[in-house]
C-alpha positions, 0 to 999 in steps of 0.5 A: 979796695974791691976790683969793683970798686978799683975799676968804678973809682979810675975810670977813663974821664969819658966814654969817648976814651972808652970807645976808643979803648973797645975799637982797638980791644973788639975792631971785628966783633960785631956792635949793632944791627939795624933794619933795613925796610924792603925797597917795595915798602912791603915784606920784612926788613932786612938786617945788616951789621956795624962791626965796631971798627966799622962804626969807629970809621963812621964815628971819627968821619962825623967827629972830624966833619963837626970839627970841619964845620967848625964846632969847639970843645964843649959846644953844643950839637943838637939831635932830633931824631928817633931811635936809630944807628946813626942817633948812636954813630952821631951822637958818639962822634959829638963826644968824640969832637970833644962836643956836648950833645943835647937831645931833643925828642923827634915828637917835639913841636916847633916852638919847644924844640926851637926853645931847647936848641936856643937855651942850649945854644947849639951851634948845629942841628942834626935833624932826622929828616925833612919834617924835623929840618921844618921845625928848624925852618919855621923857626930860624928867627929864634935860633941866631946861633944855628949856623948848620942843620945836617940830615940824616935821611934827605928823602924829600928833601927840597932846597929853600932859598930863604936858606943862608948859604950851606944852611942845610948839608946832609950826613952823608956830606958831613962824613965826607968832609970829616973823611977828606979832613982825616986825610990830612989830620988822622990824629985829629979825633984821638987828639980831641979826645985826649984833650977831654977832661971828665968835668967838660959837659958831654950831654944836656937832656931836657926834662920833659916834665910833667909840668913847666918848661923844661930844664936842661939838665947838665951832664958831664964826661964823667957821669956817663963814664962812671955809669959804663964802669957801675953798669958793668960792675953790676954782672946783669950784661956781658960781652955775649949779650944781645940787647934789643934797643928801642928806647927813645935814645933823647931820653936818658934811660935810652942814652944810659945803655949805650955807654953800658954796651961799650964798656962790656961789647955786647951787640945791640939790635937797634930800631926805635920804632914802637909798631915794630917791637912785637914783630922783631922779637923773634928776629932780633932774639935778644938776651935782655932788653929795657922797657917801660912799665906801659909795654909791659902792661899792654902786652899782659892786655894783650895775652889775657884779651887773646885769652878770652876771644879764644873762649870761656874755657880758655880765659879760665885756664890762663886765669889759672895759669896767671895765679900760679904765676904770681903764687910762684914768683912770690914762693921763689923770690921769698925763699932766696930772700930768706935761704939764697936759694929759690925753693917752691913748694912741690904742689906749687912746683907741679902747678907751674910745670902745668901752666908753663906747657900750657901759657908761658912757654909761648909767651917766652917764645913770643919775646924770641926765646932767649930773653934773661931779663928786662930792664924796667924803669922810667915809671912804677911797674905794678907788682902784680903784673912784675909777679905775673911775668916773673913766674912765666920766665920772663924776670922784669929787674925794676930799676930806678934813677933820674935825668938828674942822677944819668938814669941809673941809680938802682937796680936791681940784682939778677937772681936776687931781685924783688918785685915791687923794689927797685933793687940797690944802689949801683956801687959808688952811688949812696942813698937815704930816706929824709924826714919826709920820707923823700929818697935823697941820691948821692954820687957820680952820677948826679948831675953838675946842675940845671942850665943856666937855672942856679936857682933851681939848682939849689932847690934840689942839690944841696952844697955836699953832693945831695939830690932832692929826688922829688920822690917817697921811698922806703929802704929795707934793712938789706938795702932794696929800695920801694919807691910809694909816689912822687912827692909831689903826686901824694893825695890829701884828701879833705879828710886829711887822708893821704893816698898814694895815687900810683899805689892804687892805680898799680892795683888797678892795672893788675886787675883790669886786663882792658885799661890803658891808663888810669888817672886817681885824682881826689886832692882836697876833694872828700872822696877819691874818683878816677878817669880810666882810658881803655885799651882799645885793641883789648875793648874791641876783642871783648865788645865783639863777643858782647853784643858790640860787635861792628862798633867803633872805639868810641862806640865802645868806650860809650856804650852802658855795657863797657861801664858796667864791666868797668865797675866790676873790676872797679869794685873788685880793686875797692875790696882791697884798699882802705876806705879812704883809697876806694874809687866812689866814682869813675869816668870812662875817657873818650880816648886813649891818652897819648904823647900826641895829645900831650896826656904823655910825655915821650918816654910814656910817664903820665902827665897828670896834671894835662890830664887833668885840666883837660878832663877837667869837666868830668872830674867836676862832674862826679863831684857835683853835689856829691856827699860821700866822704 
């Protein structure tokens, strides 16, 4: 047997057990930074650090006082809140009282968020603020089985008198209790975790589905120990790592790289929110960092619409930059493919030396100059856009997996990844590619089942340890995995053609250095048409050096200058698709699509169908008395 696999196959039964074991390894090695917003409410953040020892004392303090609060093993603790080091202090003290976490996204409306919290039966909320602690007021008469709801941050905060008596503490009153329980019971969180067994459920996370209502997806100890141990084995992080940690921590891929972090001890710069990326790059300088494909796609926007507002002789040379970006990646990435080393042609090479001086070098410097590598999953990344950062320095390892399997199922190998895959499985984990082309999961990371749906359950877990991903796959004969769509997602026309709506909407994006989101739609239908949102920094930029100037967003998004230009790019993503693929019509969005209108779900994977009901009208506009086939 291989260390890696010794180290995966006796694994601790939680990452409760593995805190512990880093607290008493590293108690004075730095865990986690945290911003700090100026008093004024102006000027740059402050930046202050937890120790992990420091976190351990405020960990155990909120263990002990859920303990107090009566919470049993295995009970359910609900956590409402955005990213932030209190999500990872509470929510590793819900494990370490021995408890289940269920995530909830702070986006969540108040009949959703009271449907998980019921479903669930959480016994206590730990809402991030007074408008999360609204939701859980509004609908109390839903949740018999909330008997508390802690706040993190009690600002604005003002007492109900329909509020049953100790209804609503603060975190800071709970680490208080839990302290003075301490005192008289210091073996009390070692005592809990000692007793926890690598079956007891630690997390439901409900997905959020692009349809339906959402499903809990059961989550024991040792999925989340295993993926510590398999991330680990993969080499990609080590204990020198600065990770930047902005993911929504109630989505799995956020959650998954916390127990990654423990096992190896690396600090991690934790701040959730999204207007704050671009700004605490520089500060935070992080080695690696995991992203979604929509960040990527907006920054490529961003640089190639600075480009052009900088000129017609600027935007040619960042034209020429972005191609021998491509050219390069795809060089270098053949040739270790083939040789394991990542030889370039030396024109080519001289090429690139050009462009980085010119282009990519501030392109790294704006990701704080010391970035190894992004981690990118949750959606499909274009390979245009992977192939564009690639050869400017910034490596995107695409990765793949479920809530169902604890996010991580792929990824794919530092010097030897390969834009448009997925990468391999992580060790322990076994794949295969079913008749239909669906990729079929197993391994310790797969989920126990659906909350109380045994049902559902069993439409996508088979009685030996197979998960039904939903998704359509191809493996290489040396193992890297290319995921083409969803199941699901896959459009027959009425031809009887099928197209793969995110392949060419991938494509699209690579061109189109203006769109936000496209939407291909064409099932049943004798053609295939789109509905393209457009970002609206990007179309602003550009209207303003076309005649636009001083109008709005949607005065742009109306205006026959913006169809024009959108065709064009139209028309260029037609001349390399198969005929049945082409985009015979489309329509411009009136809007950009987001989670708030319902077009997104939280971790940014697009909704289709919302999409599609809701701009139901144009759809049926481009077809109307259409003849093309």
């Amino acid at each position: 047997m291989s260390d890696t696999q010794s180290l995966i196959e006796n694994r601790p039964p939680s990452v409760a057990h593995l805190f512990l074991e880093r607290v008493e390894r590293t108690p004075d090695a730095e865990a986690y930074r945290y911003p700090v917003p100026a008093a004024s409410g102006t000027g740059p953040d402050a930046w202050r650090s937890l120790s992990w020892g420091e976190a351990a004392r405020r960990v155990y303090a909120i263990a002990a006082g859920l303990v107090d609060l009566g919470v049993e093993p295995e009970e359910r603790v609900a956590l409402m809140a955005a990213t932030r080091v209190e999500w990872i202090l509470t929510d590793l003290a819900i494990l370490c009282a021995g408890a289940a976490n269920t995530t909830v996204y702070p986006q969540t409306n108040a009949p959703e968020s009271a449907y998980i919290i019921a479903d669930s039966g959480s016994r206590v909320l730990v809402a991030e603020d007074a408008g999360q602690l609204a939701k859980a007021r509004e609908c109390r008469a839903q949740l018999p089985e909330l008997a508390h709801v802690v706040l993190i941050d009690a600002e604005g905060h003002e007492p109900d008198p329909a509020d049953p008596e100790g209804w609503v503490l603060t975190l800071a009153e709970l680490e208080a209790r839990g302290a003075a329980l301490l005192e008289r019971q210091p073996d009390l969180v070692r005592e809990r975790v000692e007793a926890i067994t690598a079956d007891r459920l630690a997390t439901l996370i409900y997905t959020s589905g692009t349809t339906g209502r959402p499903k809990g997806v059961r989550l024991p100890h040792d999925n989340w120990s295993y993926m510590a141990k398999a991330i680990a084995a993969t080499g990609l992080i080590s204990g020198e790592d600065v990770q930047y940690l902005w993911l929504p921590l109630a989505h799995v891929f956020g959650k998954v790289l916390i127990s990654g972090q423990i096992e190896v001890g690396h600090v991690t710069a934790v701040d959730g929110r999204v207007d704050k990326i671009i700004e605490n790059l520089p500060i935070v300088q992080p080695t690696y960092m995991a992203a979604v494909p929509r960040i990527f796609e907006k920054v490529y926007n961003g640089v190639a619409a600075k480009a052009r507002a900088g000129g017609a002789a600027k935007y040619r040379i960042f034209q020429w930059a972005a191609g021998v970006s491509r050219e390069y990646a795809k060089a270098s990435q053949e040739s270790f493919r083939r040789t394991g080393r990542a030889d370039v042609p030396f024109g080519l090479r001289s090429q690139h030396k050009i462009a980085d001086a010119l282009v990519f070098g501030k392109l790294r410097e704006a990701f704080g100059g010391r970035l190894r590598a992004c981690i990118s999953g949750s959606a499909a990344l274009s390979p245009e856009i992977g192939y564009f950062f690639s050869g400017a320095g910034v490596h995107i390892l695409e990765g793949y997996g479920l809530t169902e399997t604890s996010a991580a199922s792929f990824v794919n190998p530092g010097g030897a990844y390969r834009t448009g895959t997925v990468g391999k499985p992580l060790s322990g984990t076994e794949v295969r590619i079913a008749e239909d082309g669906e990729v079929l999961v197993r391994g310790p990371g797969v989920m126990e089942g659906y909350h109380g749906l045994p049902e559902r359950t069993a439409e996508v877990l088979e009685s030996d340890g197979w998960l039904h991903t939903g998704d359509i796959g191809e493996l290489s004969e040396d193992g890297y995995l290319r995921i083409t769509d969803r199941k699901k997602d896959l459009i027959k026309t009425s031809g009887g053609k099928y197209v793969a709506p995110a392949e060419v909407e991938g494509q699209f994006k690579a061109i189109c250095p203006y769109v936000s989101a496209i939407v291909v739609h064409g099932a049943a239908r004798n053609f295939c048409t789109a509905l393209i949102a457009l970002d609206e920094a990007a179309i602003l930029g550009w209207a303003g050096d076309n005649g636009l100037a001083g109008k709005s967003y949607a005065q742009v998004l109306a205006a026959p200058e913006t169809v024009t230009l959108v065709d064009g790019y139209v028309t260029e993503l037609n001349q390399g698709l198969q005929r049945w693929q082409t985009i015979k019509r489309f329509r411009i969005l009136p809007r950009d699509l987001d989670v708030e209108h319902g077009d997104l779900t939280p971790s940014l994977k697009l909704k289709r169908p919302a999409v599609e009901r809701e701009f139901g009208h144009l759809l049926d506009e481009m077809y109307t008395g259409a003849k093309e086939s």
